[in-house]
C-alpha positions in Angstrom: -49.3 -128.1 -196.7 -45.9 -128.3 -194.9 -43.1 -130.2 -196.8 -42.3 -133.2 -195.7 -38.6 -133.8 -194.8 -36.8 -135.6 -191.7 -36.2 -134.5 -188.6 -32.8 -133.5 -187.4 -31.8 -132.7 -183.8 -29.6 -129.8 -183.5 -28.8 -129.6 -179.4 -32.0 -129.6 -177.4 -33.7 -127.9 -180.5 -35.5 -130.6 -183.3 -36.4 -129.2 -187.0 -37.8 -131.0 -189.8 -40.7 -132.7 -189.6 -43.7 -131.2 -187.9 -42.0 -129.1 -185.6 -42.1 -125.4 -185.6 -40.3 -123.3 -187.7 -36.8 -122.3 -185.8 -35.4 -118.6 -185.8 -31.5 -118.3 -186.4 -29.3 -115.5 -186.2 -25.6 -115.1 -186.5 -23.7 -113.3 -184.0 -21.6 -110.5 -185.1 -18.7 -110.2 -182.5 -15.3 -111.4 -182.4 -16.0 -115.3 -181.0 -12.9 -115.2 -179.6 -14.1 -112.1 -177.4 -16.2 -114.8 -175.1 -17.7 -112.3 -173.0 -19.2 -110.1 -175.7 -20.4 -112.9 -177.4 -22.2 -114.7 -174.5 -23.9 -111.1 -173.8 -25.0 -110.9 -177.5 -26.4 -114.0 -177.6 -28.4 -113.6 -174.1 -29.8 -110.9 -175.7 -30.6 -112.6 -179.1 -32.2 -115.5 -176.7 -34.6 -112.8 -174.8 -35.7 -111.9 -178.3 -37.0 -114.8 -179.6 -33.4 -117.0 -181.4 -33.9 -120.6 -181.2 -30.5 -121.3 -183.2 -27.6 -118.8 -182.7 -24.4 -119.2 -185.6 -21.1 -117.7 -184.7 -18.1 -117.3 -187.5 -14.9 -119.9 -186.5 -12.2 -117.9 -188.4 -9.3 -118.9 -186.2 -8.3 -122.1 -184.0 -8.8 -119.7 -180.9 -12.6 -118.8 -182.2 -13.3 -122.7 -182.3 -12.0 -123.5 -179.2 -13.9 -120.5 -177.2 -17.0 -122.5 -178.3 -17.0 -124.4 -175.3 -16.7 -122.0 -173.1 -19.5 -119.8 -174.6 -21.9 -123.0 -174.9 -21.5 -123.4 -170.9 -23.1 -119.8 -171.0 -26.2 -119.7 -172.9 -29.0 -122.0 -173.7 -29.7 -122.2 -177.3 -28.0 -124.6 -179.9 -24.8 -123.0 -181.0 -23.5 -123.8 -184.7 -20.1 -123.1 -186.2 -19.5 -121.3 -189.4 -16.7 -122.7 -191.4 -15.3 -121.8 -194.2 -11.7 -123.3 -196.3 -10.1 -124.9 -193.5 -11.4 -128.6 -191.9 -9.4 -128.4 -189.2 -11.2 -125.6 -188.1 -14.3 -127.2 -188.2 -13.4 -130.7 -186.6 -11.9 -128.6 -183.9 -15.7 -126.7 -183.1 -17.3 -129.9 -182.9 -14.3 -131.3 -180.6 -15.1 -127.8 -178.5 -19.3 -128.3 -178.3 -20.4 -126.9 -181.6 -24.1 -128.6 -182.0 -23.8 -128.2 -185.6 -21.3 -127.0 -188.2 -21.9 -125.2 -191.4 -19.8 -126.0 -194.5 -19.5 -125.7 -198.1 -17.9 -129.1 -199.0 -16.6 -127.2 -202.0 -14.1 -124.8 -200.4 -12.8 -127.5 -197.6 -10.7 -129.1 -199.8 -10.2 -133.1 -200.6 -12.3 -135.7 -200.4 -9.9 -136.8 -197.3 -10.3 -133.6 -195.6 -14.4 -133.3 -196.4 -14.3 -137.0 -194.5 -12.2 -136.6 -191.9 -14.9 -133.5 -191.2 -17.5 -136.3 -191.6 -16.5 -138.8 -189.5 -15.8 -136.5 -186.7 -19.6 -135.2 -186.5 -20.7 -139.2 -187.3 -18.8 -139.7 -184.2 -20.4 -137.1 -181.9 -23.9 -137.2 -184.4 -23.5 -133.6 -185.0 -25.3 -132.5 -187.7 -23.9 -130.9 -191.0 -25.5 -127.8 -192.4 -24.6 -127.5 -196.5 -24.7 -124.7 -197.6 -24.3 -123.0 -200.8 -24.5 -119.2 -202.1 -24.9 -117.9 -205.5 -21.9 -115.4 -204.4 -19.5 -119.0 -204.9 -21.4 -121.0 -207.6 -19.0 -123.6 -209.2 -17.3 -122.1 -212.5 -18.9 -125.1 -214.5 -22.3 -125.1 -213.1 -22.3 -120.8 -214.3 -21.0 -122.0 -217.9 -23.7 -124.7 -218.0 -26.8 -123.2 -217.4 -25.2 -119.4 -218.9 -25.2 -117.5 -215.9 -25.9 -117.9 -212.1 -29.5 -119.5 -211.6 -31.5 -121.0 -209.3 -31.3 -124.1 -211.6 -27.6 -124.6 -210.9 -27.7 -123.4 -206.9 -30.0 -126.7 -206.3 -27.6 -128.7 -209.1 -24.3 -127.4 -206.7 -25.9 -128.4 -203.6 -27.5 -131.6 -204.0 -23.8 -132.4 -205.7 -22.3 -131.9 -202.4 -25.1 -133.5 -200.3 -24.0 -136.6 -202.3 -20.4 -136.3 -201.2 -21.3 -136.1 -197.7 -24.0 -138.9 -198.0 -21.7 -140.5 -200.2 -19.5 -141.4 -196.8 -22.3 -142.7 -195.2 -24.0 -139.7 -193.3 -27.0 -138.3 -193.5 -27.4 -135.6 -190.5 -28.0 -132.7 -192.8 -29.5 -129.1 -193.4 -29.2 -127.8 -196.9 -29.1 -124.3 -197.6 -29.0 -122.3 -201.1 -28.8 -118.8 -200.4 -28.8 -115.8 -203.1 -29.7 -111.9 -203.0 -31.8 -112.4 -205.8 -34.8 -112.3 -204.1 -36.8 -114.3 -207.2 -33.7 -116.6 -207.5 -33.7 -117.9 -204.1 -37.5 -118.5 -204.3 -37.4 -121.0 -207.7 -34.2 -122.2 -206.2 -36.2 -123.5 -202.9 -39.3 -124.4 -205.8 -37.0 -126.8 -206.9 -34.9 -128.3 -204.5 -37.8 -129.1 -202.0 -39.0 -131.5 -204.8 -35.8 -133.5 -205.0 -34.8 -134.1 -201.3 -36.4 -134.5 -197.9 -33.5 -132.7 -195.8 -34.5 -130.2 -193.4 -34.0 -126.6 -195.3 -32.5 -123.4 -193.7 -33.7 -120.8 -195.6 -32.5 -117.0 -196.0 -32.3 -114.1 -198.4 -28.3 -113.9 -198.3 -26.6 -110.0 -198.8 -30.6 -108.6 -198.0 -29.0 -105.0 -197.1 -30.1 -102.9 -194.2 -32.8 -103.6 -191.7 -35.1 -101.2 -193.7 -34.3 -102.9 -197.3 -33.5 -106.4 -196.0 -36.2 -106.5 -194.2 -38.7 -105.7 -196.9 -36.7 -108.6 -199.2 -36.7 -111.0 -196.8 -40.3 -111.1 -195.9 -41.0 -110.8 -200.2 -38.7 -113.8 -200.4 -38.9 -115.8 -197.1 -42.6 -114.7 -196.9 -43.2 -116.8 -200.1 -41.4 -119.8 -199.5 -42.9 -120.2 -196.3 -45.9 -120.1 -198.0 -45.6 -122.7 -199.7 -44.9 -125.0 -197.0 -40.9 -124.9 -197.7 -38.4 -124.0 -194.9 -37.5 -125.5 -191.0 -35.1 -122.9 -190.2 -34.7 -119.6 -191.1 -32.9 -116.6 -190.9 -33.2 -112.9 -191.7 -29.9 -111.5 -192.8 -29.6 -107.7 -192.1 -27.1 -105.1 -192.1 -27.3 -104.1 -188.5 -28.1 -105.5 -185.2 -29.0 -108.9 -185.0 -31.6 -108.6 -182.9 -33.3 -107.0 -185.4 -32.8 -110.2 -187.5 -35.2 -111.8 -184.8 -37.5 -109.4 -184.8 -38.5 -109.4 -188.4 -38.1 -113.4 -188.3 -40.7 -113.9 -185.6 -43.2 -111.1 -187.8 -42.6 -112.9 -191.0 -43.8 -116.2 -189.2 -46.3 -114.5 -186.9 -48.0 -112.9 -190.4 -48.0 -116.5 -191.7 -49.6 -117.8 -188.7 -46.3 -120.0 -188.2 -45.4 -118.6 -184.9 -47.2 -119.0 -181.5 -46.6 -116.4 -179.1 -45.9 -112.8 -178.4 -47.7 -109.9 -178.8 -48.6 -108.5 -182.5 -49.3 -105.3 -183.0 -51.4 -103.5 -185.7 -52.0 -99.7 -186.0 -53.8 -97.8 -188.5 -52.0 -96.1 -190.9 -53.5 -92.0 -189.6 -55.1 -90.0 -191.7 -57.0 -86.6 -191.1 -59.4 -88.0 -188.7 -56.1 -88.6 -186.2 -57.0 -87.1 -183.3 -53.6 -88.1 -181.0 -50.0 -88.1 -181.9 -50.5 -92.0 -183.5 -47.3 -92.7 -184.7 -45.4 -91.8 -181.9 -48.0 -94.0 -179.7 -47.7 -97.2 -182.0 -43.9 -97.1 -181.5 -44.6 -96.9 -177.7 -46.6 -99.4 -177.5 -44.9 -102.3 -180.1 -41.3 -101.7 -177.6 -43.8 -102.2 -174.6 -45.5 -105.9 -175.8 -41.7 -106.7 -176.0 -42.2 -108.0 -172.1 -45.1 -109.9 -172.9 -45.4 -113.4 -173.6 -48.9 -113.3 -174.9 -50.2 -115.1 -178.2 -52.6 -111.9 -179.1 -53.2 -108.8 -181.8 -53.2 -105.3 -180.3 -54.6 -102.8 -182.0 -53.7 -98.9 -182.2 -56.0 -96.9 -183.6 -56.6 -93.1 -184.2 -59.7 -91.9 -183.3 -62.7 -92.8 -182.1 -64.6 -93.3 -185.3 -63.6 -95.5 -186.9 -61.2 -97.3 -184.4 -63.4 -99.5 -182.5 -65.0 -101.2 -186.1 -61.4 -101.5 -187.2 -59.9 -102.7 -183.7 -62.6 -105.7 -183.8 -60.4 -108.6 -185.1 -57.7 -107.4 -182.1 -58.3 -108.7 -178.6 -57.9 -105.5 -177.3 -57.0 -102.2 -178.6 -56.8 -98.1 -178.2 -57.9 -95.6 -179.8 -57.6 -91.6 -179.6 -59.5 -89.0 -179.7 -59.5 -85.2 -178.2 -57.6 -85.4 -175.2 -59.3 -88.8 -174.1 -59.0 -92.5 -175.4 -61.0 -95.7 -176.0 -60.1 -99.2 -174.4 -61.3 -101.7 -176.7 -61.6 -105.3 -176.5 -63.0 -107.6 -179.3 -64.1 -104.6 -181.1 -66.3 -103.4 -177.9 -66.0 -100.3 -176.0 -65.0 -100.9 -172.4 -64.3 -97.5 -170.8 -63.1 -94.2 -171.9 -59.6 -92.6 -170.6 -57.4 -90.0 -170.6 -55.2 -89.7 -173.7 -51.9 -89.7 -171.0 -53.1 -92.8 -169.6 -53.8 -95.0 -172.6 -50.7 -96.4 -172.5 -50.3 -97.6 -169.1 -54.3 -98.7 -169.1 -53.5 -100.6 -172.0 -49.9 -102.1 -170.1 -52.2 -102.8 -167.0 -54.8 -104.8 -169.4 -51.9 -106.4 -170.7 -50.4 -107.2 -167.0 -53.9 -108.8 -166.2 -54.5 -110.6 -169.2 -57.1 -114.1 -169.4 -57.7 -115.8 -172.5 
């Protein structure tokens, strides 16, 4: 059962609600450098990103937001950290949604001068907080950093912001406690109906953060908990995207593109598996096709296991199997499985 909570629009892209799950990444050039982020982003847009954050550390990054919005065609939100003026500036400049921790912004004044800027132009307010920056009081009150006082901190500064009479928000508690973040999200989606961005913050690489983030986002989701979320990695971004859109394909929250399963070889495997299965998970990149492929390893077992696929391969001794729902459609040579299966793929009816 999906949590309830209200729907916000952010650009031409809606979350909360019912609506599917949105992918964000952040993008990891210099935003003043316009044309290598545009180009990053393209490329984070051809991979799947629905929501695309870039870092506004300057008064020139803010201001090269509207010049990059005029080049791509996902929402684009502005990171802001410490200084308002920074952030009233990227919504002046076409920033569809800003992301602050009222905390480090400064006054009251500044935090509404913020405010009223996006109440003006309705452009929603992301909250966020990160166990990195807990509140010195909230640490001595509950002994420690915990999950207890991340939803405390940022349901305090929700209620500054709403406070002034706005309500176009996203909250997000992030920590790299994987097990933190997860009671942290527990409890806050019982005490508010704001859209939630969710993320396992400081993850590590793409082979470690990875592997948290689906343990930690994988579980939330679960539950029914998150409208956004992002996969924070040590590395390309577009890899963020890629384990985002597995995560959610696994759950069954994502329609579309390919999913591929292999076997995991064994003495039986008769072709060079692993080196196949890598071929073929880069190939279904170019297809926009809501289906399982299966790579198996031989032509024992591989058309039993390939059954809950729509259509598979298998190897055996210099010749392959094309399989489909588990049945044997033709045999082939083992240097044309590949493109057989491409051509299948090329040609594909429900």
């Amino acid at each position: 059962m999906r949590h309830k909570t209200k729907e916000i629009q952010i650009g031409k892209v809606t979350i909360g609600g019912t609506n599917p799950i949105a992918i964000q990444s952040m993008t990891n050039t210099k935003t003043e450098d316009v044309k290598a982020t545009v180009s990053q982003i393209l490329q984070l847009e051809k991979a799947g990103c629905e929501i695309i954050r870039c870092a506004i550390p300057t008064m020139e990054a803010a201001k090269s937001l509207e010049e990059i919005k005029k080049q791509i065609h996902i929402p684009l939100v502005a990171d802001i950290h410490f200084d308002y003026r920074l952030a009233i500036a990227a919504v002046e400049h076409g920033a569809d949604k800003i992301r602050i921790n009222p905390g480090n912004i400064g006054s009251n004044e500044r935090i509404k001068a913020v405010v009223d800027c996006c109440k003006e132009r309705q452009v929603p307010i992301r909250v966020g907080v990160n166990s990195g920056s807990l509140e010195k009081s909230l640490v001595e009150k509950y002994g420690g950093v915990t999950a207890r006082g991340l939803v405390e901190s940022a349901l305090d500064k929700v209620s500054i912001i709403t406070d002034m009479g706005y309500d176009n928000l996203v909250i997000s508690i992030k920590s790299s406690d994987v097990l933190m973040c997860i009671r942290a999200h527990e409890e806050l989606a019982k005490q508010t109906d704001f859209p939630l961005h969710v993320g396992i913050t400081e993850s590590g690489t793409v082979y470690s953060g990875s592997i948290k983030s689906a343990v930690g986002l994988g579980t939330i989701l679960y539950q029914g908990i998150g409208d956004t979320v992002r996969v924070s990695l040590t590395g390309d971004p577009v890899k963020e995207v890629q384990a985002a859109k597995l995560i959610l394909q696994t759950l069954g929250l994502y329609k579309g593109g390919v999913q591929v399963v292999s076997c995991p070889t064994c003495g039986r495997t008769q072709i060079d598996l692993i080196s196949l299965a890598g071929k073929v998970e880069e190939m279904v990149k170019d297809f926009d096709l809501d289906i399982k492929v299966a790579v198996m390893g031989c032509a024992v077992n591989g058309p039993g296991e390939a059954k809950e696929a729509d259509i598979g391969i298998a190897g055996g001794i210099g010749e392959g199997l094309l399989i489909k729902k588990g049945e044997i459609v033709k045999k082939v040579p083992e240097s044309e499985l590949l493109e057989t299966l491409r051509q299948e793929l090329l040609h594909w009816k429900d």
